[in-house]
N, C-alpha and C positions, 0 to 999 in steps of 0.2 A: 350516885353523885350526878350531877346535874353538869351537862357539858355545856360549852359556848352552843357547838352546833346546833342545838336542841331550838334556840331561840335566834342563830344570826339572820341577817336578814341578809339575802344573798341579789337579790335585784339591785343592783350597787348604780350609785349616782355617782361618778367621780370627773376630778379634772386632771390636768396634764400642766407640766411646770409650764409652758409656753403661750398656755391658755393668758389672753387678756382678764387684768384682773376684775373687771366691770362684768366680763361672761360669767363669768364665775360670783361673782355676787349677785347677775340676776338667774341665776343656776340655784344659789341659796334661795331669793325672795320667793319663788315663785315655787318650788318646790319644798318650803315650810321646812325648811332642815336649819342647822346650826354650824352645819361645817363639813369638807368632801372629803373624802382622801384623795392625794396626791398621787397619781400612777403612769408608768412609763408606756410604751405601746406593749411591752410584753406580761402587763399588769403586773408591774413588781412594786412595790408602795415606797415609793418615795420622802413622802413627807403627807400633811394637812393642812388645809386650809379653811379657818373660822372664823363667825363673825368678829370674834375678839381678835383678830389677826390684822383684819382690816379696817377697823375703828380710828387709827389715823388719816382715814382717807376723806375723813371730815374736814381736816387742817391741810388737805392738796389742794391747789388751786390750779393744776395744771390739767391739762385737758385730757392727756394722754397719760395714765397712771403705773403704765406697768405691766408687769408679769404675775401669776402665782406665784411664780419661783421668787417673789422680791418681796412677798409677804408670807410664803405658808414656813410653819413649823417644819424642819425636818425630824426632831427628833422625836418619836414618836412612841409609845408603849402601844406593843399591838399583843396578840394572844392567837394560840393556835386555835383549831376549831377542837380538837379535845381537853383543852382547859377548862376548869372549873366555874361555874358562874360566881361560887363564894369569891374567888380569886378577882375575879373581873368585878364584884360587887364591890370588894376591900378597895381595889385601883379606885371607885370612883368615889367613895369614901372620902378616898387618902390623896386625889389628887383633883384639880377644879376640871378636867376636862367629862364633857357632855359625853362621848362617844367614843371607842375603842374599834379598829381596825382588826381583822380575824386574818389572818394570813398562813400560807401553807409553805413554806421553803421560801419565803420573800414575796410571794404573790399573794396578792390581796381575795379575798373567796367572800369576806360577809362584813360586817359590821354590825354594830350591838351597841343601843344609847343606853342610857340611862333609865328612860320612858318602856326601852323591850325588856329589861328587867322585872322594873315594878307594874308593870300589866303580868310578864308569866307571874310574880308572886300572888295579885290577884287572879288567875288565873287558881292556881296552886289551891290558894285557903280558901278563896269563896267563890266555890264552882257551883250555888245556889243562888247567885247574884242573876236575874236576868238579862244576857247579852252578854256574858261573856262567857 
């Protein structure tokens, strides 16, 4: 069976509730992601935060906008690192979020898009692909 661990990505990019939410979006722009995990200082996962999270920040007119904590998701489906990737595959399936949180007793260890899926599938079936 095919675990999370196999494919998480464990160099994690994340914010902090108190983070300024503009840090945190030029956190997003500039490092090509879709969205952070939310984590405390003793990296326990709090919540996420995505471009879809912040999309009303179009319609702010206010100079000072905020906290993460005043736009990210708290509730979040995360997965241990010995869950199944079928399981994490069905989640993304079955629900619109981009990327999954890997967490071991509350604290955050990996994350896993969408994108690390479907590269290990090619990876899997066409190992005579050049370049991958």
């Amino acid at each position: 069976m095919f675990k999370a661990e196999t494919i998480m990505k464990t160099d994690l990019i994340t914010a902090q509730r108190q983070d300024p939410i503009y840090e945190a979006i030029r956190t997003l722009v500039d490092n090509n992601i879709t969205g952070l995990p939310v984590v405390d200082d003793d990296m326990n996962l709090v919540g996420v935060i995505t471009e879809k999270d912040v999309l009303s920040l179009l319609y702010d007119n206010r100079d000072e906008s905020g906290k993460v904590e005043d736009f990210m998701t708290e509730k979040v489906i995360s997965f241990d690192p010995g869950d199944s990737l079928i399981d994490i595959a069905d989640s993304f399936i079955n629900n619109h979020f981009r990327r999954v949180p890997i967490v071991t007793n509350g604290k955050l260890v990996g994350i896993i898009s969408r994108k690390d899926i479907i590269a290990y599938i090619l990876k899997l079936r066409h190992k005579d692909i050049a370049g991958v």
